[in-house]
C-alpha positions in Angstrom: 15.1 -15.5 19.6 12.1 -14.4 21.2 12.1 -14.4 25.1 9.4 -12.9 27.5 12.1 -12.1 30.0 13.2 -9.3 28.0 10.0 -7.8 26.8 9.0 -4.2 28.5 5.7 -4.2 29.3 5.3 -0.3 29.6 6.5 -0.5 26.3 4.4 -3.2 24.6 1.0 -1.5 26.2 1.8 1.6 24.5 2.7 0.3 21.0 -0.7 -1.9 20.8 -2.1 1.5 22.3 -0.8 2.9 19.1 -1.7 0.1 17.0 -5.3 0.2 17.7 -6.1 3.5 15.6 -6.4 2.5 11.8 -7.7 4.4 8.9 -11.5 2.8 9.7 -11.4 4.8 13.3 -8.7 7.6 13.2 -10.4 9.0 16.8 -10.3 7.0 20.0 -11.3 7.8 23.8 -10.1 6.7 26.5 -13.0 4.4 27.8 -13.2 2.8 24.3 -8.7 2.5 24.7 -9.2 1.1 28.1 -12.1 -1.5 27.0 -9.8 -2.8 24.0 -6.5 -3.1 25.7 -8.2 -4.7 29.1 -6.1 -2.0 30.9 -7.4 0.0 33.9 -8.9 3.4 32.6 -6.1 5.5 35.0 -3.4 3.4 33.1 -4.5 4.3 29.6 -5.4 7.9 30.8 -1.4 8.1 32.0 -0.1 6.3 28.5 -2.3 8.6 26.6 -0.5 11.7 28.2 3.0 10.4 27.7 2.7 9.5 24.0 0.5 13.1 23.5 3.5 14.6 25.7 5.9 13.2 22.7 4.0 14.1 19.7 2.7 10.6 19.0 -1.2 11.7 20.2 -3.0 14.7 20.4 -6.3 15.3 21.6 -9.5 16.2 18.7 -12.8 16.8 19.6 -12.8 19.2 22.0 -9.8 16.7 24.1 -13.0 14.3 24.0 -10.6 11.9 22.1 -7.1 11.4 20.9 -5.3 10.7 17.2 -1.9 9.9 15.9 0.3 12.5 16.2 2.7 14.2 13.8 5.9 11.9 15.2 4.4 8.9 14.3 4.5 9.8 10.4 8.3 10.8 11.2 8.9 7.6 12.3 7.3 6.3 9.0 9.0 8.6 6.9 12.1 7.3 8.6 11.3 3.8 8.1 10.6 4.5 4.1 13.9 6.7 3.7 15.6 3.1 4.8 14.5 1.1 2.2 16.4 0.2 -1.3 13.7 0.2 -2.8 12.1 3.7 -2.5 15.6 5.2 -3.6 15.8 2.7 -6.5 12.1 3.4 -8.0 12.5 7.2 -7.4 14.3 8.2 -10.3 12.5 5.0 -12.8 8.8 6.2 -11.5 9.8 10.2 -12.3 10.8 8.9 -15.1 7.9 6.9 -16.2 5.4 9.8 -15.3 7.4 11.8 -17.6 7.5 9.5 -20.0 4.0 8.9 -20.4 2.2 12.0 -18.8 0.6 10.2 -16.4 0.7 9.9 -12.4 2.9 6.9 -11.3 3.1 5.3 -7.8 4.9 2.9 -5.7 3.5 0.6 -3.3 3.6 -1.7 -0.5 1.2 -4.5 1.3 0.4 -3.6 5.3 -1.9 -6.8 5.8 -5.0 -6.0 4.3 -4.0 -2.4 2.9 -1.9 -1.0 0.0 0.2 1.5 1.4 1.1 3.9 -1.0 5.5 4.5 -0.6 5.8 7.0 -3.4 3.7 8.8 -5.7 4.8 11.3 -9.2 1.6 13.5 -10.5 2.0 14.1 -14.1 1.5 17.8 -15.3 -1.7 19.0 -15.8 -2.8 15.2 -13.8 -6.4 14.9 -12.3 -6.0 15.8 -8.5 -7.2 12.7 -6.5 -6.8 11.7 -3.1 -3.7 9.5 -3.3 -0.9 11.1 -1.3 2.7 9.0 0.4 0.9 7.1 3.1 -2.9 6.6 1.6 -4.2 3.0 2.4 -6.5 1.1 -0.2 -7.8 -2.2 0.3 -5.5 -4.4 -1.1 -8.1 -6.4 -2.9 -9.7 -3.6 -4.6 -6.6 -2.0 -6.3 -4.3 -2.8 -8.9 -0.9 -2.8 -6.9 -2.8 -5.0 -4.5 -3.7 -7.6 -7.4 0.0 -7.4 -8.1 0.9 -7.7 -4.4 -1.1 -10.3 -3.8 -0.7 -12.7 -6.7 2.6 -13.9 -5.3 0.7 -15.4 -2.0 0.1 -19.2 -1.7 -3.7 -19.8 -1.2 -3.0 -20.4 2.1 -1.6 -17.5 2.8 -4.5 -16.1 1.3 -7.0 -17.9 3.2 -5.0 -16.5 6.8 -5.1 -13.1 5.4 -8.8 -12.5 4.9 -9.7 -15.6 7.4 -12.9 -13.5 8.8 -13.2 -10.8 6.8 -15.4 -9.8 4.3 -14.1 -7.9 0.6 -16.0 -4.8 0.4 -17.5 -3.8 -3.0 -16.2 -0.3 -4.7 -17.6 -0.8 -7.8 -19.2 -3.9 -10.3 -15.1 -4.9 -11.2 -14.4 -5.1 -7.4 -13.9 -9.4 -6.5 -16.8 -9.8 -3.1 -15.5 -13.5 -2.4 -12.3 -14.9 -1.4 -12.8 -17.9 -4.6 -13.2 -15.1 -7.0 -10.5 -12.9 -5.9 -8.3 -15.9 -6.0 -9.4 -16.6 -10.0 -8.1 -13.6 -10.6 -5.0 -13.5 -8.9 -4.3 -16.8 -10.6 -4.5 -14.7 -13.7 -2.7 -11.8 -12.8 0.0 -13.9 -11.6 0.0 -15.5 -15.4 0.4 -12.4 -17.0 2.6 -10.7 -14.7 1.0 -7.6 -14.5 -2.8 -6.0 -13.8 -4.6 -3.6 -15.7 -8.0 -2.3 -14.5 -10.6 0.2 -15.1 -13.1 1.2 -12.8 -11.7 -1.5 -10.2 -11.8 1.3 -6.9 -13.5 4.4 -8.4 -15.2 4.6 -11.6 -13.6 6.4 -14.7 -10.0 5.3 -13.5 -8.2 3.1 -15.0 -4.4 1.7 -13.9 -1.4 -0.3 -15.2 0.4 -2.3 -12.0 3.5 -4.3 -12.3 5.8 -6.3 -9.6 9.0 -5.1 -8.3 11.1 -8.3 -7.3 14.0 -8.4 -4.5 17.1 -10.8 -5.2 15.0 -14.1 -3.9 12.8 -13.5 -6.8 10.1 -12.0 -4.4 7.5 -9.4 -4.8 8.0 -6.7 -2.4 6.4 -3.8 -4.2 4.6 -2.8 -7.1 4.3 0.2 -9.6 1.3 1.4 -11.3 0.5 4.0 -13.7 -3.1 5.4 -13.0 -5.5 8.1 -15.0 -8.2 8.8 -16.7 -10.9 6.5 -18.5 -11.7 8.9 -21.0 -7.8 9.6 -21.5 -6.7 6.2 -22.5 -8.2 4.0 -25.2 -7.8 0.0 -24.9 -4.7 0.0 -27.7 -2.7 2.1 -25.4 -3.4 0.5 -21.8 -2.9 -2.9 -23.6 0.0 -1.6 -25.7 2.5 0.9 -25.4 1.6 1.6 -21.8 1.5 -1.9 -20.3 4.8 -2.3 -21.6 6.2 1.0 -20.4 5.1 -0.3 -17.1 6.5 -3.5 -16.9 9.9 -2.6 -18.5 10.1 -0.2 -15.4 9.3 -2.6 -12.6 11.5 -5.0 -14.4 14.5 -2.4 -14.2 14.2 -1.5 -10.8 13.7 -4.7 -9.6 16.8 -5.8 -11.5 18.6 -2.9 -9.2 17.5 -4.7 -6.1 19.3 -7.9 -7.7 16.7 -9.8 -9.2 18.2 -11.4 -12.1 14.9 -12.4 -14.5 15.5 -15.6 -16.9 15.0 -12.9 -19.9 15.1 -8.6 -19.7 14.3 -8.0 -23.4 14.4 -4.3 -24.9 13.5 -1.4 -23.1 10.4 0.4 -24.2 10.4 3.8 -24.3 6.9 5.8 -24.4 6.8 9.1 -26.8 
């Protein structure tokens, strides 16, 4: 239970002193810290120190302003060496990749963002951008469709209560009523496949990964190409590839589906 009495409030300042840099503005002053957490300048100033003096800041811009610092990935890292289901989908994803020659990922929901958890580049894959820890907007990428689809609409309606769905490319939803259509879909089919949905000439393969209440607490995907994949494979061999693996690991975590069918293998 909850009880103000207990709380630290040296401590509480300095995680919502953490929790105010996001992917939007990685670089912060002081002023700008001090405005934002209603705290006297000399206070932030002495947090800003401490946490810099532990690795969790450092100072970019000629000291002008601060960032995260290196400990606060370790203490990510940490968090995602915890969870069943990184070590589950490891060996499945590796597999998949291997399988099918293209990159595979795992990934999570952070509020608004997909949080990518793990990531397997096929040989000879396209380089992108996508490393453990990139964010997406969670409405503008397939794991995110997948993520999403197991909200209630009111869940939905807290989650982007005041914010607006930036476009990425013509297949990215704009509204909250379109971007619930298609979830409404997605959650019929059980699985999402895009192209062009986030960047143009890219298409993906997303499926959930289900805990033992039946819930959706990840997803897998299978991304490449455009020109690499014609529509009889992404809707074919490939889909199925997909969901057969998120269907597996999610049995590991103890989800026990109504039906598991054949496993499909991908030459």
């Amino acid at each position: 239970m909850n009880d103000d009495r207990y709380m630290v409030p040296a401590l509480e300042r300095g995680l919502r002193l953490l929790k105010s840099f996001s992917r939007e503005r990685p670089d912060i002053g002081l002023a700008d810290l001090a405005r934002e957490l209603n705290l006297p300048r000399t206070t932030v100033f002495r947090m800003a120190r401490t946490l810099e003096a532990i690795g969790f800041l450092r100072r970019v811009n000629n000291g002008k302003t601060y960032r995260l610092g290196a400990a606060v990935l370790g203490l990510g890292f940490e968090y995602l060496a915890g969870m069943d289901v990184t070590e589950v989908a490891r060996e499945h994803l590796e597999a998949l990749s291997r399988a099918t020659g293209f990159s595979t990922h795992l990934g999570m929901r952070d509020g608004t963002d997909l949080v990518y958890i793990s990531r397997y580049a096929a040989v000879g894959a396209v380089i992108s951008n996508i490393r453990v820890g990139t964010r997406l907007p969670v409405h503008a990428s397939s794991m995110g469709r997948i993520l999403l689809s197991d909200l209630a609409p009111d869940e939905l309606d807290r989650l982007f209560l005041g914010r607006s769905l930036q476009k990425y490319t013509e297949q990215t939803p704009t509204s909250l009523p379109v971007l619930k259509a298609m979830l409404a879909r997605d959650r019929q089919r059980g699985y999402v496949i895009s192209r062009a949905f986030y960047v143009k000439g890219v298409c993906g393969i997303a499926a959930p990964v289900r805990d033992a209440a039946g819930r959706v607490v990840a997803a897998i995907n299978l991304i490449a190409p455009d020109s690499r994949i014609d529509a009889g494979q992404l809707e074919g061999p490939l889909k199925e590839a997909v969901v057969d693996s998120a269907r597996i690991i999610s049995t590991w975590l103890g989800y026990r589906p109504r039906t598991l069918g054949p496993r499909i293998i991908v030459a």
